[in-house]
ROPAGU-564878 format. One record per residue (C-alpha): x, y, z. Coordinates in nm, 4 decimals, decimal comma. Each point is the difference from the previous one (the first is absolute). Example, Ala and Ser with C-alpha at 12.3 -4.5 7.8 and 13.67 -1.06 7.14 Angstrom:
2
<node <1,2300; -0,4500; 0,7800>>
<node <0,1370; 0,3440; -0,0660>>
//
This chain:
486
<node <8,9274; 23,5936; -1,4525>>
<node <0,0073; -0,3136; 0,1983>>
<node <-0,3226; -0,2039; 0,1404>>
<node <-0,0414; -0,2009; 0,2764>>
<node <-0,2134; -0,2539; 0,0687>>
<node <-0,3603; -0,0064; -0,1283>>
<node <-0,2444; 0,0057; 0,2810>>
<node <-0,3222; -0,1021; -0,1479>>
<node <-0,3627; 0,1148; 0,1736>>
<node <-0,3034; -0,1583; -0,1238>>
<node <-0,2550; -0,0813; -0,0694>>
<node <-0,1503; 0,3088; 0,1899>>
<node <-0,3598; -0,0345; -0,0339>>
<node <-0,1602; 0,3458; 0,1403>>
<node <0,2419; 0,0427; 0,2423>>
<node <0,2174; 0,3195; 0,1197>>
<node <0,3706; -0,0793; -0,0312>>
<node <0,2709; 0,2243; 0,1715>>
<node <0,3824; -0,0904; 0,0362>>
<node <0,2409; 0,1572; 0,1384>>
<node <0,4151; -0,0121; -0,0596>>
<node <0,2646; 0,1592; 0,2191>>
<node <0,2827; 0,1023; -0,1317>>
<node <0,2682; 0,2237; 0,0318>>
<node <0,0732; 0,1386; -0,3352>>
<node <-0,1883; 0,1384; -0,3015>>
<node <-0,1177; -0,3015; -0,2914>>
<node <-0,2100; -0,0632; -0,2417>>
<node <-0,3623; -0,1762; 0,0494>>
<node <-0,1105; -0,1696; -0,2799>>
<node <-0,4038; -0,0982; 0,0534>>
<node <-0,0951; -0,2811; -0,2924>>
<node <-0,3666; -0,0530; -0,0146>>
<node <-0,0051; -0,3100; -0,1951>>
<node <-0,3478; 0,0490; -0,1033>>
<node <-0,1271; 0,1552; -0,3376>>
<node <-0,2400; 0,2544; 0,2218>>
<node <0,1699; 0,2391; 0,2058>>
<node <-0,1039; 0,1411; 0,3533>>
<node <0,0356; 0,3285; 0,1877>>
<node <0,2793; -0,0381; 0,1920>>
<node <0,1084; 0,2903; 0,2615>>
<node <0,2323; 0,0675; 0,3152>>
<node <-0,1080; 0,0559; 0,3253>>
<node <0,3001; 0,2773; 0,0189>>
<node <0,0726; 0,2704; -0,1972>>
<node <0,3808; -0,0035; -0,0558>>
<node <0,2252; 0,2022; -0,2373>>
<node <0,0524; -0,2685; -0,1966>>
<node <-0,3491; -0,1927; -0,0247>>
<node <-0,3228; 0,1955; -0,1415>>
<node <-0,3028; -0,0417; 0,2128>>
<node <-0,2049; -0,2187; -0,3065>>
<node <0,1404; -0,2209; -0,2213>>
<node <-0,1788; -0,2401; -0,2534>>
<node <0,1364; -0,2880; -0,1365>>
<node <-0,1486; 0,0007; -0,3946>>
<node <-0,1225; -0,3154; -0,1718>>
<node <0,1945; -0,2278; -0,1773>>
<node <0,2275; -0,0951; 0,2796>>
<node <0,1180; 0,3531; 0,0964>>
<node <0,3407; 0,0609; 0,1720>>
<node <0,0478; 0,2884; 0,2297>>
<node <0,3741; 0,1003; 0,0842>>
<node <-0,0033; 0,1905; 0,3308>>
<node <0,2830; 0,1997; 0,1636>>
<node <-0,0608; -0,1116; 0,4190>>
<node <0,1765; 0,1267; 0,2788>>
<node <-0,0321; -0,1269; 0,3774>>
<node <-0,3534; -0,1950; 0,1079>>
<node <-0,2822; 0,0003; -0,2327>>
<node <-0,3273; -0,1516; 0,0040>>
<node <-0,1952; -0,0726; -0,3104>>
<node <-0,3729; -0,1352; -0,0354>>
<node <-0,1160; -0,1730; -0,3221>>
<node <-0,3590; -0,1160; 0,0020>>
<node <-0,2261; -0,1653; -0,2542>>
<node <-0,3175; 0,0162; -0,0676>>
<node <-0,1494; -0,3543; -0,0809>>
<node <0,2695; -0,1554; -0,2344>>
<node <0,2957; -0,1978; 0,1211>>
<node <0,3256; 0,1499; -0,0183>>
<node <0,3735; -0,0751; 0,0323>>
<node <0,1905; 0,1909; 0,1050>>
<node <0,4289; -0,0442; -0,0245>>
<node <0,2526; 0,2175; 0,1484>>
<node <0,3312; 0,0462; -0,0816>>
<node <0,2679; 0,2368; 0,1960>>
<node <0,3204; 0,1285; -0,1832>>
<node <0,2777; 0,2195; 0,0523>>
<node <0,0144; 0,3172; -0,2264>>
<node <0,3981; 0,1253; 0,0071>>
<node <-0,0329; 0,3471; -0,1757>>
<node <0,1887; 0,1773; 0,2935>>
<node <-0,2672; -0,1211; 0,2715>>
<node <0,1047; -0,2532; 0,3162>>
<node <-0,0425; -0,3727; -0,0730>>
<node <-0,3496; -0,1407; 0,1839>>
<node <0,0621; -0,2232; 0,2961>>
<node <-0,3196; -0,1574; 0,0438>>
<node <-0,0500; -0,1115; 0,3933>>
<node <-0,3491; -0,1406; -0,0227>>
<node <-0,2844; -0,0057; -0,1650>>
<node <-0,3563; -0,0343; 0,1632>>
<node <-0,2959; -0,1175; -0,0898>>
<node <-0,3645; 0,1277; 0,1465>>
<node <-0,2713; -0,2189; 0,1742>>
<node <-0,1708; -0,0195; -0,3391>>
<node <0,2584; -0,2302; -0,1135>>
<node <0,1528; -0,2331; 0,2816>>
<node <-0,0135; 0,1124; 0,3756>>
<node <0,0447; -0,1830; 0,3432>>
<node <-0,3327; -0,0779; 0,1320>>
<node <0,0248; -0,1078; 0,3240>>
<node <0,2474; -0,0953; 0,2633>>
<node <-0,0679; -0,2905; 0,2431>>
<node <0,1742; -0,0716; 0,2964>>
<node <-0,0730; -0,3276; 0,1522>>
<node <-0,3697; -0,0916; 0,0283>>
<node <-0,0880; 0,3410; 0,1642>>
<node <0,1698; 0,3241; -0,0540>>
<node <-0,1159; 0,1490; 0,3720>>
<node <0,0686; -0,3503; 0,1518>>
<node <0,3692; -0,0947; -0,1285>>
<node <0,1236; -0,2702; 0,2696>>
<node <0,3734; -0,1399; -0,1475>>
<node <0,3022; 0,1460; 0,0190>>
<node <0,0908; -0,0284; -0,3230>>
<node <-0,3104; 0,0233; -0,2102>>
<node <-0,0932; -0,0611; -0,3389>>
<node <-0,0267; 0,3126; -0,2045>>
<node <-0,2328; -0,0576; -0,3311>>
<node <-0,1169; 0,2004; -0,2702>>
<node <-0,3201; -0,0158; -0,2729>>
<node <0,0835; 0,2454; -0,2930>>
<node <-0,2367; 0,1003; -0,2879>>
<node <0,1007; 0,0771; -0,3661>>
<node <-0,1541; 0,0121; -0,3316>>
<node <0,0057; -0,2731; -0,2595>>
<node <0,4170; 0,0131; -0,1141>>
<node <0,0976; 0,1519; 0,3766>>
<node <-0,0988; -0,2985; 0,1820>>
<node <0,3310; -0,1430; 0,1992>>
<node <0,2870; 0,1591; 0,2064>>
<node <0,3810; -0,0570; -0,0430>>
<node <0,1024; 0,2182; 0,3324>>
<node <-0,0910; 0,1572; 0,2744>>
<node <0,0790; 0,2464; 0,2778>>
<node <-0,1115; 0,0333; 0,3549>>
<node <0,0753; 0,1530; 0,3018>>
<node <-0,1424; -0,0442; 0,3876>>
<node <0,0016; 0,3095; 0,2492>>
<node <-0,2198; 0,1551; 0,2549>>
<node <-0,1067; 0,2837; -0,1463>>
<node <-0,0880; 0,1188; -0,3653>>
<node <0,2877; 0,2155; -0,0527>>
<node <0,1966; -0,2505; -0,2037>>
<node <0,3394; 0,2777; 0,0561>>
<node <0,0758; -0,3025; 0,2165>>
<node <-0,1100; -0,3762; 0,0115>>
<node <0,0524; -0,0476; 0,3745>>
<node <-0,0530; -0,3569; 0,0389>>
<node <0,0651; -0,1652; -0,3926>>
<node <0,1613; 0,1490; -0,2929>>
<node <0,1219; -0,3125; -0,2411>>
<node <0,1206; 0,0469; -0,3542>>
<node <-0,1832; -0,0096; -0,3005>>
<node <-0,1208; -0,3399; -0,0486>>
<node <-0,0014; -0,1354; -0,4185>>
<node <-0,2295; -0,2804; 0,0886>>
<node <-0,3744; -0,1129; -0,1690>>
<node <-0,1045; -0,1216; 0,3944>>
<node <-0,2531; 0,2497; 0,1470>>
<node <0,0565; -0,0813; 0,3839>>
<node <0,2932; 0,0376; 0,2059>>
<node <0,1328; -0,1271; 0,3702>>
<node <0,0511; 0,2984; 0,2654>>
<node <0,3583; -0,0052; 0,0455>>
<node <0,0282; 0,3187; 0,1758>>
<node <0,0786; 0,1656; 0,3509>>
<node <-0,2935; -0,1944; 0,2763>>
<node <-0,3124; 0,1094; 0,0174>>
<node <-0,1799; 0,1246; 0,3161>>
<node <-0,3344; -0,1060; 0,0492>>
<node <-0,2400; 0,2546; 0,0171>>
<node <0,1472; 0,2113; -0,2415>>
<node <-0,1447; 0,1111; -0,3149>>
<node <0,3020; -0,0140; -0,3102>>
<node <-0,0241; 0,0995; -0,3576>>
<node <0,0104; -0,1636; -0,3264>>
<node <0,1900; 0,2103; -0,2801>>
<node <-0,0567; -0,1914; -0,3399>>
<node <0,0638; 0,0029; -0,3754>>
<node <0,0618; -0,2821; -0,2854>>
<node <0,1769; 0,0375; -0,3449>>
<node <-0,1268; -0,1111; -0,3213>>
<node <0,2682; -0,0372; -0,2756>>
<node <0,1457; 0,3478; 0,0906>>
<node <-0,2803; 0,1771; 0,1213>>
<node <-0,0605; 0,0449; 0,3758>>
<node <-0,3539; -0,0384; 0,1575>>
<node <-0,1136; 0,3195; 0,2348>>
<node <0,0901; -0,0341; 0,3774>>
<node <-0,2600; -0,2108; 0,1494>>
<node <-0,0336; 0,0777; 0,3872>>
<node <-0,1496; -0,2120; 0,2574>>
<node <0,0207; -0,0728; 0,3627>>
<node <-0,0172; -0,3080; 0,2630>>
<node <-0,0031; -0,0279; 0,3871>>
<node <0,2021; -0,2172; 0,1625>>
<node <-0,3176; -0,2060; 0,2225>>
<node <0,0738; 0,0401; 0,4341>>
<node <-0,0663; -0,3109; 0,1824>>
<node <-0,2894; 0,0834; 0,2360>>
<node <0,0883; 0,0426; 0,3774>>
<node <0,0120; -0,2907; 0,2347>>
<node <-0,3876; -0,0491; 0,1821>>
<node <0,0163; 0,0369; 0,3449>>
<node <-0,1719; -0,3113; 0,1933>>
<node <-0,3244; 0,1110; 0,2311>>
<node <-0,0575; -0,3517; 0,0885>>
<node <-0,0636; -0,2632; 0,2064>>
<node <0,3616; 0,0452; 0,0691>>
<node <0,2841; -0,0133; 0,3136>>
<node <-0,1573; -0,3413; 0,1451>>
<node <-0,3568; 0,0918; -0,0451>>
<node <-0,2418; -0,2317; 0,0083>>
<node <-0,2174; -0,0864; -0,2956>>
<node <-0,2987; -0,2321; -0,1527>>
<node <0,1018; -0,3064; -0,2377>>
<node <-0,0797; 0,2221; -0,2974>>
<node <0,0934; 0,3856; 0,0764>>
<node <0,0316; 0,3125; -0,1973>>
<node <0,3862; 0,1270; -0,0406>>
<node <-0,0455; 0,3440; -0,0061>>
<node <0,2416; 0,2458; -0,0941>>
<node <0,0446; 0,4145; -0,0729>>
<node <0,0274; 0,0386; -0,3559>>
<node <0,2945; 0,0997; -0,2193>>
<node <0,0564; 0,2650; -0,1829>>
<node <0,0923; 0,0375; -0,3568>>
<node <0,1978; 0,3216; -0,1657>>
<node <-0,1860; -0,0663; -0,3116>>
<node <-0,3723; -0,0041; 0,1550>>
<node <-0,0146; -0,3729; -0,1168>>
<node <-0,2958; -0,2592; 0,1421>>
<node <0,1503; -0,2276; 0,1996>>
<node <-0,0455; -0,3503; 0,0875>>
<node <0,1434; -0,2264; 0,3199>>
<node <0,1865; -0,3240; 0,0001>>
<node <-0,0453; -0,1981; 0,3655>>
<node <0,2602; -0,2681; 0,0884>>
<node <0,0353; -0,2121; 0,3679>>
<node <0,1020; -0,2770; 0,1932>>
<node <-0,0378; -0,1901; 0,3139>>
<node <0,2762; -0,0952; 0,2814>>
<node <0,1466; -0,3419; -0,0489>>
<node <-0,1095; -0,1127; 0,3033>>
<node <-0,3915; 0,0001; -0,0813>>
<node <-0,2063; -0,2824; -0,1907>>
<node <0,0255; 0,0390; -0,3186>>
<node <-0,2333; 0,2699; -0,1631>>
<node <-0,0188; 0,2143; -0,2988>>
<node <0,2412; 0,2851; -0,1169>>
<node <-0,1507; 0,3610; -0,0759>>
<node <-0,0346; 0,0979; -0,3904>>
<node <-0,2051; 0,2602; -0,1263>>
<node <0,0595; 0,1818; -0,3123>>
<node <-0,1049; 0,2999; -0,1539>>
<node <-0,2308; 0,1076; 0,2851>>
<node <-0,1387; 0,3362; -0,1762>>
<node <0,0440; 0,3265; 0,2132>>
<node <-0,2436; 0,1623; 0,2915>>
<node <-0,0500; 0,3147; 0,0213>>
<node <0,2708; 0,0897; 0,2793>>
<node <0,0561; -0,3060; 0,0763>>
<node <-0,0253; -0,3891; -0,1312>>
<node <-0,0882; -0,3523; 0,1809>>
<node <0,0968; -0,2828; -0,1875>>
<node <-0,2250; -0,3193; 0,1325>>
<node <0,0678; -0,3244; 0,0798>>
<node <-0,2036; -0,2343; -0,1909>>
<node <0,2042; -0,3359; 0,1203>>
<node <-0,0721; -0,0964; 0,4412>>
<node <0,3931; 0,0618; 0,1183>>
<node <0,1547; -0,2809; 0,2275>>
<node <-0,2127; 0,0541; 0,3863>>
<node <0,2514; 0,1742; 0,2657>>
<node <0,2875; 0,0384; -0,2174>>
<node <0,2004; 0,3508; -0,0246>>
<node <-0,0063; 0,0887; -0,3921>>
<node <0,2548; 0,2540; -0,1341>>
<node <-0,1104; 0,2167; -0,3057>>
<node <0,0971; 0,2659; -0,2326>>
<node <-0,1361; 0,2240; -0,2821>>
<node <0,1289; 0,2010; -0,3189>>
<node <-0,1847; 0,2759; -0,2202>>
<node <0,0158; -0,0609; -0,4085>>
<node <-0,1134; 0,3024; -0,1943>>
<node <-0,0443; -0,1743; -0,2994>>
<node <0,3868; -0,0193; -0,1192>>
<node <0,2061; -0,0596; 0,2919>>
<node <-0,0504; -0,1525; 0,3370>>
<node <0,1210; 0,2210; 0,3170>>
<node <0,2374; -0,1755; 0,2379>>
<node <-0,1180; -0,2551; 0,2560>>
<node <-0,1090; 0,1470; 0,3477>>
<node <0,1327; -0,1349; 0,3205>>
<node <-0,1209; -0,3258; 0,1158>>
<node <-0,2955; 0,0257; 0,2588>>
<node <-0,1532; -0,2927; 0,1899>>
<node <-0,3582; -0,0694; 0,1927>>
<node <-0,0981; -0,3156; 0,1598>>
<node <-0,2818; -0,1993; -0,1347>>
<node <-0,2789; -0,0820; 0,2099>>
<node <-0,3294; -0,0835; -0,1651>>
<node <-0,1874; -0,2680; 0,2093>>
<node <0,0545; 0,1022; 0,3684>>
<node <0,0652; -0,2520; 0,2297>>
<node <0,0113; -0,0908; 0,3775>>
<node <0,3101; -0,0416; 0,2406>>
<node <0,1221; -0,3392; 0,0110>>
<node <-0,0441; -0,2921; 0,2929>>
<node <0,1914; 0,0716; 0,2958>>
<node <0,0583; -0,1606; 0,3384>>
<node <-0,0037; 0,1038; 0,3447>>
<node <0,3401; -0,0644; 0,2042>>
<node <-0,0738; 0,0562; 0,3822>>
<node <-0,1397; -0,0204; 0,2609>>
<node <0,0097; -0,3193; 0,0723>>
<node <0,4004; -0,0518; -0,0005>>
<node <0,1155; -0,2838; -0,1741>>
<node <-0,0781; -0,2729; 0,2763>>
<node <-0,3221; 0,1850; 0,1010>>
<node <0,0925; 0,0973; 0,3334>>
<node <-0,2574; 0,2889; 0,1045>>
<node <0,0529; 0,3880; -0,0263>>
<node <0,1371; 0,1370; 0,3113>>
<node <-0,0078; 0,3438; -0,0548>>
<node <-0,3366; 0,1710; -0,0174>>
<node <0,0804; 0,2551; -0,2780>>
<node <0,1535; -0,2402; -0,2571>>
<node <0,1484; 0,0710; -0,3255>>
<node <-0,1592; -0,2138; -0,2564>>
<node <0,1504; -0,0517; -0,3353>>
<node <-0,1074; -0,1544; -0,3343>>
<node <0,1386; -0,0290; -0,3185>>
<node <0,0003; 0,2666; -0,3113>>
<node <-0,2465; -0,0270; -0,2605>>
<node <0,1169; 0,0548; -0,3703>>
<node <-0,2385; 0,2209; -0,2069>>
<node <0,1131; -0,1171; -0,3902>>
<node <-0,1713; 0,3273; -0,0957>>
<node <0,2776; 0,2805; -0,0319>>
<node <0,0431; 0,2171; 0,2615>>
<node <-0,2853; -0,0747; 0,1522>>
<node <-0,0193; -0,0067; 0,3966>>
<node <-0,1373; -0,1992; 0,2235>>
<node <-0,0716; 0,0887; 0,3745>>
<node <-0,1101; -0,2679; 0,2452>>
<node <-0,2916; -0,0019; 0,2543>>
<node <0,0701; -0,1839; 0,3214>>
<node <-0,2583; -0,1868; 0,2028>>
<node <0,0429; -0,1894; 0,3525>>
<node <-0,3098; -0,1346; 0,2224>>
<node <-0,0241; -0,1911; 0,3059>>
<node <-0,3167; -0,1258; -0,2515>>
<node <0,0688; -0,2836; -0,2949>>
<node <-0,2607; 0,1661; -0,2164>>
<node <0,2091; 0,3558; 0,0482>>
<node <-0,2773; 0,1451; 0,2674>>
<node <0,1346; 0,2601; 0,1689>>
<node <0,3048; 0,0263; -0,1762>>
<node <0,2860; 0,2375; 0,0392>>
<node <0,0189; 0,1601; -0,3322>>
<node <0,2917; 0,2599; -0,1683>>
<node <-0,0421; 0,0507; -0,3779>>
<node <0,2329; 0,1335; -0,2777>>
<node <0,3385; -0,1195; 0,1491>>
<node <0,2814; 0,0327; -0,2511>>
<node <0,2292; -0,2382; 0,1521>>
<node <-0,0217; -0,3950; 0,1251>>
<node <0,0469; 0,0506; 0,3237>>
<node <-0,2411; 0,1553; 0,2776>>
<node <0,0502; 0,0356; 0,3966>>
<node <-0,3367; 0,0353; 0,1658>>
<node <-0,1043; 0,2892; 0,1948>>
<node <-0,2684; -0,1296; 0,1778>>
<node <0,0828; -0,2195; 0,3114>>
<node <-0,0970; -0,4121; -0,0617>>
<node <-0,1410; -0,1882; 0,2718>>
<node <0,1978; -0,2523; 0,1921>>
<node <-0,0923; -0,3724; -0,0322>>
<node <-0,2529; 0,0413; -0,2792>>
<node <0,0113; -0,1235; -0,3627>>
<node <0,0129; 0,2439; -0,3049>>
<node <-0,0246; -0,0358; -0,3866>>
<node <0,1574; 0,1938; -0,2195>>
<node <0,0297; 0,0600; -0,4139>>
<node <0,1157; 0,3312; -0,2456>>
<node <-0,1991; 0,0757; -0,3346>>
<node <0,2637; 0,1803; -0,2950>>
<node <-0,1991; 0,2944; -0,1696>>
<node <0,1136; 0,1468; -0,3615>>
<node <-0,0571; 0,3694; -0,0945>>
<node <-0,2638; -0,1498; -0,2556>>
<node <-0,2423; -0,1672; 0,3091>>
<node <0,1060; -0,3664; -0,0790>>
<node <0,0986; -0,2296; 0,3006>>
<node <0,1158; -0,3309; 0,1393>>
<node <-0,0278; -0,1317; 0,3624>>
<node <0,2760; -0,1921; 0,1783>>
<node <-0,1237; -0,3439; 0,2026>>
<node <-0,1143; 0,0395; 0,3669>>
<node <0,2597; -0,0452; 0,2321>>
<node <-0,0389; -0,0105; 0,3630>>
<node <0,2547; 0,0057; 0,3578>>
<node <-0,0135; 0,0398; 0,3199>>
<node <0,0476; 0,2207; 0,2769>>
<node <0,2020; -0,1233; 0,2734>>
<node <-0,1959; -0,1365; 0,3470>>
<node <0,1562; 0,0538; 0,3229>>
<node <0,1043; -0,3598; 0,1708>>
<node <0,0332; -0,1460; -0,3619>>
<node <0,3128; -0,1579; 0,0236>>
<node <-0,0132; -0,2775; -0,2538>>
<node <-0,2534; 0,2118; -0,2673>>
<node <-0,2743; -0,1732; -0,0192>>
<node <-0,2371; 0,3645; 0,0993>>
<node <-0,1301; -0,1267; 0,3429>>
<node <0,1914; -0,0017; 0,2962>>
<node <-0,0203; -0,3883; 0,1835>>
<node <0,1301; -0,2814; 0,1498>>
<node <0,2689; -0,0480; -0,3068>>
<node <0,1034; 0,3448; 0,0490>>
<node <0,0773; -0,0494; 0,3925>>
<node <0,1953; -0,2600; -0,1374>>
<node <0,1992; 0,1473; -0,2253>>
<node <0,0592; 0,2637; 0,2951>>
<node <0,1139; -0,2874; 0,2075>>
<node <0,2714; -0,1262; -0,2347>>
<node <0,1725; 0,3490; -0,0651>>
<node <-0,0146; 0,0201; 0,3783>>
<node <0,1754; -0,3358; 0,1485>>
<node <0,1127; -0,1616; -0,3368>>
<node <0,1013; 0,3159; -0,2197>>
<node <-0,2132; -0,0360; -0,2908>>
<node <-0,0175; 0,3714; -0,1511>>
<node <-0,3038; 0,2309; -0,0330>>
<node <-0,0483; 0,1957; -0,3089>>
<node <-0,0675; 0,2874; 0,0614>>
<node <0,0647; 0,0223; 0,3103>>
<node <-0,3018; 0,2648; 0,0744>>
<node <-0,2708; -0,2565; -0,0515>>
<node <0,0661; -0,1295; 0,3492>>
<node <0,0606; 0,2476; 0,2063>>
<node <-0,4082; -0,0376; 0,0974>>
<node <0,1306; 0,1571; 0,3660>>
<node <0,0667; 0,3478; -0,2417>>
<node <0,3360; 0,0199; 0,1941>>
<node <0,2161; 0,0484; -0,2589>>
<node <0,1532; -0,3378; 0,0984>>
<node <-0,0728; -0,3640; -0,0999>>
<node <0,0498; -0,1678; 0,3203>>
<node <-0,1528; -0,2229; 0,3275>>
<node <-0,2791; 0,2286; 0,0095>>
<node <-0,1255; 0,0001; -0,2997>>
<node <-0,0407; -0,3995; 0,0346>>
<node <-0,1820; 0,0492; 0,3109>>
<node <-0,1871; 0,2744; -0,1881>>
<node <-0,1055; -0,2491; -0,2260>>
<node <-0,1249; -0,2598; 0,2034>>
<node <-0,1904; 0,2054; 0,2068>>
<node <-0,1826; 0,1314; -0,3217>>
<node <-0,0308; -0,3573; -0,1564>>
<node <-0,1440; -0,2117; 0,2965>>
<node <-0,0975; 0,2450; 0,2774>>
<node <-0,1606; 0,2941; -0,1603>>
<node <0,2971; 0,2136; 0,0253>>
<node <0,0233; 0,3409; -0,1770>>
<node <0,0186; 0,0058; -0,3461>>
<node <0,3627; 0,0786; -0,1896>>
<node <0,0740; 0,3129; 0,0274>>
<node <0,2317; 0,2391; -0,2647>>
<node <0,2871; 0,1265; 0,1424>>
<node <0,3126; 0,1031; -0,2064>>
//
């Protein structure tokens, strides 16, 4: 008879021991209790070969027994220590030689006793993660020399779908993913064992879920150019999360280049509304600038992708249009208006406040303290022509005040003009003896009128001999007054 190596078991305390051996053949089992007391020992299985009891006597006993195919045996003690060695041989009286394939060990002796993959089995972020192991033996079964393990997505280990390596002789107890990728969101399983001396641990089974990166938030606002106070709430829809995670918010922005210089957006870890989540701003953003901002979801693990960019204009301190000047009437050489419906124009007022607008209110008086005025409110545009007729020969003043949407304003200087007087040849708003002069020279010495319409005091249509004579009369004889004509 030949004998293999001694494996040795002990000390077992009170403990249950069971092993198990595969094999293919019929052998012989020899069980040494190396102990002067002897303990009930009995199979689990009845088999042709084994009886149901056996006792090991004291004094050391040895029991020779004839095994065939798997066998479990429990020893157990009462309160002394025993040890336990056993020895496997081949018996060659006609039967076939014992191939032993493995032997294994129960819990009670060494076991795998927990898998860990990562920091979080439900929450496993990298692609290749580290696979480590805690196992539990008693006092001579502490250690490992191999192991075996195998990934799928199921727990019908027929297959390993997604890792299936090679038996491993190595003392480390983790191990680097180096199988097919891994989806998130899916749930794979761990398939386990380690092997002390020759004796193989129980399958250990475990699982891990590959974490999902929450969905993107979805940006409520301010948002597409909306206006907003120096410190507003970014609000946003909140994400979603496969594995019902609590979420938090990271907030990030800028400003345009071309605005003073002002502070960037930053706010991290903004914990989750109820539907929705406003992350505010602590820190007075740069007055009438456009700011561009984002937001991401973290569920604890991983952080979702960036949303789009989204931008709102700042505008915390409201303030009024800017100065502006009025352009006409008078021209630039202050001649007087000559049409009674005249356009009159001014120049645009800049609100700095962002898309703010700012109407104008006209006002024109034949009054310097704006009594009876012509007034037309909430023009959009510089420019106005009058609708109500001006008087000839009379003198008007004139100014525009620029309105926001907010109620703030700013009034342009008084201007004043003008209207034209019949007879008024040189401008000077009276019709006299300088004038008939003036009428004089165009008529003998070709000195030029402009326009032409101022004398024509005959209302002819034509500056000529009459309307001298027409003059004179009126200037030194009481004549009748100018009259319009054309």
């Amino acid at each position: 008879m030949q004998f293999f190596d001694v494996l040795l078991f002990g000390p077992l305390g009170n403990q249950v021991f069971s092993f198990r051996i595969w094999d293919t053949g019929r052998h012989w089992l020899l069980l040494n209790f190396l102990k002067e007391y002897g303990y009930p020992c009995y199979s689990e299985t009845e088999t042709t070969y084994v009886p149901q009891n056996l006792v090991v006597y004291r004094n050391a006993g040895v029991i020779h027994v004839l095994w065939d195919g798997l066998e479990q045996w429990q020893c157990s003690t009462a309160d002394e220590i025993a040890t336990m060695a056993i020895q496997f041989g081949d018996y060659n009286s006609g039967l076939t030689p014992i191939r032993i394939d493995s032997i294994y060990a129960d819990a009670n002796l060494f076991s795998v006793a927990s898998v860990q993959i990562e920091n979080d089995n439900e929450h496993v972020t990298l692609d290749q993660p580290l696979i480590a192991w805690s196992t539990q033996a008693q006092p001579g079964w502490e250690g490992q020399d191999g192991f075996e393990i195998a990934i799928g997505t199921d727990s019908n280990w027929a297959i390993a779908e997604v890792w299936d390596p090679e038996v491993v002789t190595s003392s480390d107890t983790a191990v680097l993913y180096n199988g097919l990728p891994l989806v998130d969101g899916l749930r794979y399983f761990v398939h386990l064992r380690v092997r002390h001396s020759a004796l193989w641990s129980d399958w250990y089974q475990s699982s891990f879920r590959m974490n999902s990166l929450p969905s993107i938030p979805v940006q409520v606002g301010p948002i597409n150019n909306q206006v907003a106070g120096s410190t507003p709430t970014l609000w946003v829809h909140n994400a979603t999360d496969a594995e019902g995670d609590v979420l938090s918010y990271d907030f990030a922005g800028f400003h345009d280049t071309d605005c003073v210089s002002g502070p960037a957006i930053e706010l991290n870890s903004v914990p989750s509304g109820a539907d929705s989540t406003g992350g505010q701003i602590t820190t007075v953003l740069a007055e009438n600038c456009r700011y561009w901002w984002m937001v991401r979801a973290f569920d604890g693990y991983e952080y979702s992708e960036w949303s789009p960019w989204a931008n709102f204009f700042v505008d915390g301190s409201p303030e009024p249009p800017g100065a502006f000047a009025l352009s006409s009437p008078p021209d630039s050489v202050g001649l007087p208006v000559f049409t009674m419906l005249p356009t009159m124009h001014w120049q645009q007022s800049f609100d700095p406040d962002p898309y703010d607008t700012v109407r104008y209110k006209l006002e024109v008086s034949p009054r310097q303290n704006f009594a009876f005025a012509y007034v037309r409110d909430s023009i959009l545009t510089t420019e106005f022509t009058l609708t109500d007729s001006l008087d000839f020969a009379t003198h008007y003043w004139w100014r525009v005040t620029a309105r926001d949407r907010t109620g703030l304003s700013i009034m342009s200087a008084v201007s004043d003009f003008w209207t034209w007087t019949l007879g008024d040849i040189n401008h000077d708003h009276t019709c006299d003896i300088g004038d008939l002069s003036r009428l004089v020279d165009f008529l003998f010495f070709g000195a030029d009128i402009s326009p032409r319409l101022v004398g024509d005091i005959s209302g002819d249509c034509a500056l000529d001999i009459s309307d001298l004579s027409r003059m004179i009369d009126y200037l030194f004889f009481g004549g009748t007054a100018p009259e319009v004509g054309c």
